[in-house]
C-alpha positions in Angstrom: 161.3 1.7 93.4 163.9 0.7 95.4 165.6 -1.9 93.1 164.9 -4.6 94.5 162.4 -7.2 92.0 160.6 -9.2 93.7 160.5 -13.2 93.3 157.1 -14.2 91.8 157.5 -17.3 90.8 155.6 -20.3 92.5 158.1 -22.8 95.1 157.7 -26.2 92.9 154.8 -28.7 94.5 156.6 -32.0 96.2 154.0 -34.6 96.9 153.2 -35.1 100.6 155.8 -37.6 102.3 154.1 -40.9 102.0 153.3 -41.9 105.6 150.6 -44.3 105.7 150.5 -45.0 109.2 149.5 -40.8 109.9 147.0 -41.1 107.2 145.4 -44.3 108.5 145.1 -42.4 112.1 143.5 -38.8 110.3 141.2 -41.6 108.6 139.9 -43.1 111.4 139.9 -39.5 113.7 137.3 -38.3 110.5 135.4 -41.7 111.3 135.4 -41.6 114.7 134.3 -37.4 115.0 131.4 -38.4 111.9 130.1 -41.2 114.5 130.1 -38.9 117.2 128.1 -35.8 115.6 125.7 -38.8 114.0 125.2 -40.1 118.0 124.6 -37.0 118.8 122.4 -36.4 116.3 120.6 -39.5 117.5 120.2 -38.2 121.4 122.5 -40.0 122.5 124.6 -38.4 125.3 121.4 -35.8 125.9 120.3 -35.2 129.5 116.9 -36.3 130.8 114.7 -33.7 131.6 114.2 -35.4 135.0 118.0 -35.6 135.5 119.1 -32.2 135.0 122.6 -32.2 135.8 123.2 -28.4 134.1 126.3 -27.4 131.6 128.6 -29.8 133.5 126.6 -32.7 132.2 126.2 -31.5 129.1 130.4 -31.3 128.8 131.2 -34.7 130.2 128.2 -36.5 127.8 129.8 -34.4 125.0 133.0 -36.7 126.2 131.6 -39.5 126.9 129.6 -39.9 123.2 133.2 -39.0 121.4 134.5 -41.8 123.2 132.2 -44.0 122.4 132.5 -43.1 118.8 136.3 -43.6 119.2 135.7 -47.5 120.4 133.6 -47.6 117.3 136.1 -47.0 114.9 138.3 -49.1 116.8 136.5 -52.1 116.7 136.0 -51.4 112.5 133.3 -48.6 112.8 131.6 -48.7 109.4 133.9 -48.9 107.1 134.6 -45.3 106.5 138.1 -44.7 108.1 139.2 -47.6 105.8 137.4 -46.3 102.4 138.9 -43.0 102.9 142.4 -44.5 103.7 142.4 -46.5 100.3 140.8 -43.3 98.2 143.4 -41.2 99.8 146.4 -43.4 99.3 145.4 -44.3 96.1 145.5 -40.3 94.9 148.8 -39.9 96.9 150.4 -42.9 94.3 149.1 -41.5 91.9 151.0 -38.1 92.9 154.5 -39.8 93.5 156.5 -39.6 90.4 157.4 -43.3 88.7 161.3 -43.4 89.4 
């Protein structure tokens, strides 16, 4: 060995800073990305077979459906952005020692 002992022991855990405009915004990006794989899921955004516009089409729906899913959560989508936000805060109090 070479003498030197390595340091093993584990960095203390701080709670995360508490920032609740950031966690309201990752709330309602989770919404917003949820709507769009449920729009998608729905057809919406999905060519025509008629239409036929090839892989380009396919990219630009791809955008257009996440932005609609964005507007969604922007106008109160359904109330899952906000749910998360209080679950999530609640747990973050709960982690913020009482002073």
């Amino acid at each position: 060995m070479t003498g030197i002992t390595p340091n093993l022991s584990v960095p203390p855990r701080h709670p995360p800073p508490r920032n609740e405009a950031a966690l309201r915004e990752v709330t309602r990006a989770l919404e917003a990305s949820f709507l769009a794989e449920m729009l998608r899921s729905a057809g919406l955004g999905k060519t025509p077979e008629s239409f036929g516009g090839g892989a380009g089409e396919d990219q630009f729906s791809s955008l257009l459906v996440q932005a609609q899913a964005e507007e969604m959560v922007k106008r109160g989508g359904i109330g899952l952005a906000e749910t998360l936000f209080h679950a999530l805060k609640e747990q973050m109090d709960d982690q913020i020692p009482a002073r």
